[in-house]
C-alpha positions as a Markdown table, in Angstrom:
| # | Residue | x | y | z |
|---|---|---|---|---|
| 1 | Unk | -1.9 | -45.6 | 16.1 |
| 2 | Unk | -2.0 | -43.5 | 12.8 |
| 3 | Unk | -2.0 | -39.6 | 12.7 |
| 4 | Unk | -3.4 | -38.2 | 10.0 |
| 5 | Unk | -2.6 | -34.7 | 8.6 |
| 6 | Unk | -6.0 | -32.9 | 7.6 |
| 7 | Unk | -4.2 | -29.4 | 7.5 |
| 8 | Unk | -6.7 | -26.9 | 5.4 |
| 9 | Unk | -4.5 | -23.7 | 3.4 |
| 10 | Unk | -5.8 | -21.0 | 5.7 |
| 11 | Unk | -5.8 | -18.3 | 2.9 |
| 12 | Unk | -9.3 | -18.4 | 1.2 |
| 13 | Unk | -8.9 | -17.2 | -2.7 |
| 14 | Unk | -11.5 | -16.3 | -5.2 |
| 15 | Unk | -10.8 | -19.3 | -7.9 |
| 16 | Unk | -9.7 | -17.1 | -11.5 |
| 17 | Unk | -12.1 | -16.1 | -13.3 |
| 18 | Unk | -11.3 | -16.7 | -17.2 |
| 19 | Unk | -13.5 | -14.2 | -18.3 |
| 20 | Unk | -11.5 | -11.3 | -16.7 |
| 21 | Unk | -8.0 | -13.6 | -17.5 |
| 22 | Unk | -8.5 | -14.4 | -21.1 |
| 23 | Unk | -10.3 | -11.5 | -22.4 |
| 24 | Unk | -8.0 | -9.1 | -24.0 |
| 25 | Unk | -10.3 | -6.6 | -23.8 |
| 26 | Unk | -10.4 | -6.3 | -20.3 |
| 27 | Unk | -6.7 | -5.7 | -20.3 |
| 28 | Unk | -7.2 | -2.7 | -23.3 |
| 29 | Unk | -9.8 | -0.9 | -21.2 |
| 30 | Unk | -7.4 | -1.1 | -18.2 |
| 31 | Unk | -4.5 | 0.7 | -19.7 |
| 32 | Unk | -6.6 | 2.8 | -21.1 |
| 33 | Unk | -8.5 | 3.9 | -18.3 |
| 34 | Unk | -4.9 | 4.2 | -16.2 |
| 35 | Unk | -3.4 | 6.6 | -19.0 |
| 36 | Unk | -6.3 | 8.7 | -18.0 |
| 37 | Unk | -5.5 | 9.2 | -14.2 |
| 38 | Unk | -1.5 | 8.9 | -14.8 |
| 39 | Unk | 0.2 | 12.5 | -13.5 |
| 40 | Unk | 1.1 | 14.6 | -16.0 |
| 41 | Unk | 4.6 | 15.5 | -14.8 |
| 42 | Unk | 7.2 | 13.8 | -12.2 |
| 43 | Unk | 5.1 | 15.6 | -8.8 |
| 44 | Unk | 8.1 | 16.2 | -7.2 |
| 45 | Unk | 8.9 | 19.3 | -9.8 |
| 46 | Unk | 4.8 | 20.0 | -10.2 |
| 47 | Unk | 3.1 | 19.5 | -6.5 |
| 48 | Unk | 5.8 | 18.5 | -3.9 |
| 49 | Unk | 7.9 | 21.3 | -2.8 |
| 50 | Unk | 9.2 | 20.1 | 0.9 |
| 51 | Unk | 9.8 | 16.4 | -0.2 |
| 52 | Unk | 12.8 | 15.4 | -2.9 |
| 53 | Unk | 13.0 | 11.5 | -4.4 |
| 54 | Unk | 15.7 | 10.4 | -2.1 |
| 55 | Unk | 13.0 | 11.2 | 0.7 |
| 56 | Unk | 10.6 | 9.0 | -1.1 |
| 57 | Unk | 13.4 | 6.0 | -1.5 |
| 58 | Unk | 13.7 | 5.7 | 2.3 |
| 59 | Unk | 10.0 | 5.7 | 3.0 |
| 60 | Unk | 9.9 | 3.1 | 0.5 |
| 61 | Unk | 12.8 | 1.1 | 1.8 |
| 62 | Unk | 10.9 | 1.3 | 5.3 |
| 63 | Unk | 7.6 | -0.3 | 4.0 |
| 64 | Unk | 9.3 | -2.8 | 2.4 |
| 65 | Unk | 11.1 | -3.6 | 5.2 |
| 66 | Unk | 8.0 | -3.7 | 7.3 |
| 67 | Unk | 6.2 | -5.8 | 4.3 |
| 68 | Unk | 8.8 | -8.4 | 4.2 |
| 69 | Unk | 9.1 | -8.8 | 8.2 |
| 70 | Unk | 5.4 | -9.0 | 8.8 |
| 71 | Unk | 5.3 | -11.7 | 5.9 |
| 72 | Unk | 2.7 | -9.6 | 4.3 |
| 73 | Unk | 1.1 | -11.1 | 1.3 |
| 74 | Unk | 2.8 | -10.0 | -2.1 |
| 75 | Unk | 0.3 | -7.5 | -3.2 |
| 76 | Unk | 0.7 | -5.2 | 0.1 |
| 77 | Unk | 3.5 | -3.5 | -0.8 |
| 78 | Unk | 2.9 | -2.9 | -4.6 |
| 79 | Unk | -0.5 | -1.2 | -3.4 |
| 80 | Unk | 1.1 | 0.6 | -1.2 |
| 81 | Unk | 3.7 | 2.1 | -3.3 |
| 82 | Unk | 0.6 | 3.2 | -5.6 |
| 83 | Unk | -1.5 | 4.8 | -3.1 |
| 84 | Unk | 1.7 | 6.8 | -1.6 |
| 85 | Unk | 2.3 | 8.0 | -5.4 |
| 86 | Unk | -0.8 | 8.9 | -6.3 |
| 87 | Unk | -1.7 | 10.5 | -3.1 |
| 88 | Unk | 1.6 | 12.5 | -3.4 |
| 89 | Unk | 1.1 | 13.3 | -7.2 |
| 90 | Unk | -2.1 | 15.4 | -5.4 |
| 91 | Unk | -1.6 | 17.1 | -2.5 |
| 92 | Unk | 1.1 | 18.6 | -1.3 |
| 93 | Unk | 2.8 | 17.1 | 1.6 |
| 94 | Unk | 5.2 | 18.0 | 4.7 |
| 95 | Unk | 8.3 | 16.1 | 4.7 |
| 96 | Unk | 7.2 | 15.4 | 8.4 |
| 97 | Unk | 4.0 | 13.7 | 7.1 |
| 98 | Unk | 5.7 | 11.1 | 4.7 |
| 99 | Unk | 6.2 | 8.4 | 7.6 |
| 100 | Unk | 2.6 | 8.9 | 8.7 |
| 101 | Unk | 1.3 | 8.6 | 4.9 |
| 102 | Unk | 3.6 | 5.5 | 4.2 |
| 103 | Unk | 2.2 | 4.0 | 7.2 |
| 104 | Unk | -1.6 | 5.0 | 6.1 |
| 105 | Unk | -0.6 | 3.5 | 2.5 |
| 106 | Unk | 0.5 | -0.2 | 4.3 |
| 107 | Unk | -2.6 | 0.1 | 6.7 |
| 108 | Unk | -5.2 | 0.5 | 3.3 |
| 109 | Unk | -2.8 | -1.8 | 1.2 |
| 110 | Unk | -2.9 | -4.9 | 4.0 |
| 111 | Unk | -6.6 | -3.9 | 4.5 |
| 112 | Unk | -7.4 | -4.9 | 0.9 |
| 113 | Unk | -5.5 | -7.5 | 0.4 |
| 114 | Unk | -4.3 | -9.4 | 3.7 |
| 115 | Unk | -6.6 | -12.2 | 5.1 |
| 116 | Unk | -5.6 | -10.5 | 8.6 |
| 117 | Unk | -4.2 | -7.3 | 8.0 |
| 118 | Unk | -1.9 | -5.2 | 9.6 |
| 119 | Unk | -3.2 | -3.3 | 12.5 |
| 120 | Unk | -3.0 | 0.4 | 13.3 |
| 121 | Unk | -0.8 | -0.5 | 16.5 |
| 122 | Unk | 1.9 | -2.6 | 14.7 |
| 123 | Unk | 2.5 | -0.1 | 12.2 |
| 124 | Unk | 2.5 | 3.4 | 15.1 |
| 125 | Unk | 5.4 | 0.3 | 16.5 |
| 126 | Unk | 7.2 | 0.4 | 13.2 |
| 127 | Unk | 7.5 | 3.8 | 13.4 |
| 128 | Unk | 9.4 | 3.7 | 16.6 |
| 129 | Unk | 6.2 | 5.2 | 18.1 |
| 130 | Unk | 6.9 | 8.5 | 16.5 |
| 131 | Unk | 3.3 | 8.4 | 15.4 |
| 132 | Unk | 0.2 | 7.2 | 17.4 |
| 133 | Unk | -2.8 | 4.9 | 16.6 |
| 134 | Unk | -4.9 | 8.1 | 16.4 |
| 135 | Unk | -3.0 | 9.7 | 13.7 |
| 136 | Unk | -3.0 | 7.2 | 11.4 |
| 137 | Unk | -7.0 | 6.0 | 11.9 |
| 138 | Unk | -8.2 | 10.2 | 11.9 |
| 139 | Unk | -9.6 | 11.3 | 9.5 |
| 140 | Unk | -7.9 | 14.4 | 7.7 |
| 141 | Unk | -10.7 | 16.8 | 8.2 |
| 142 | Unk | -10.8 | 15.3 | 11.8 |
């Protein structure tokens, strides 16, 4: 008796487009349109006043951590790192807060780019339960 092996990759991609791949000027008009919405100063000395950078690199350390355990695709954490900065280049934040808002950054990241993301519960776990599913799915003006 033969077995055969009919395994499928369970990760469905979009195939590359070569329009958006081999046209420079899709490139040009994305660094350009970035320059526009880059911060203008480090946010730490401009909009943060209760979290310093060393606060930042643990958070960061933390999501990587969680990234790399739950084998998260390769994109998750990038994203991630990009919402948290941008959100914190905004609006001020409590240093109490910068779990929560790492966590919130991970959720949105894996959301986007995972084929089953992350869920709301294994992240609050992460967190050594110091925050609950209902903090990180309410809304802020909840």
């Amino acid at each position: 008796m033969e077995l055969l092996c009919c395994e499928v990759d369970p990760m469905r991609r979009a195939l590359p487009d070569p329009s958006l791949l081999y046209d420079d000027r899709v490139l040009h008009n994305l660094l350009t349109i970035e320059e526009r919405y880059l911060p203008q100063c480090s946010y730490f000395k401009c909009v943060q006043k209760d979290i310093q950078p060393f606060m930042r690199r643990m958070v960061a350390t933390w999501m990587l951590e969680v990234c790399e355990e739950q084998k998260c695709e390769e994109e998750v954490f990038p994203l991630a790192m990009n919402y948290l900065d941008r959100f914190l280049a905004v609006v001020p934040t409590r240093k109490c807060h910068l779990q929560l808002l790492g966590a919130v950054c991970m959720f949105l990241a894996s959301k986007l780019k995972e084929t089953i993301p992350l869920t709301a519960e294994k992240l609050c776990i992460y967190t050594d339960n110091s925050i609950k599913p209902q903090e990180l799915l309410r809304h802020p003006r909840d």
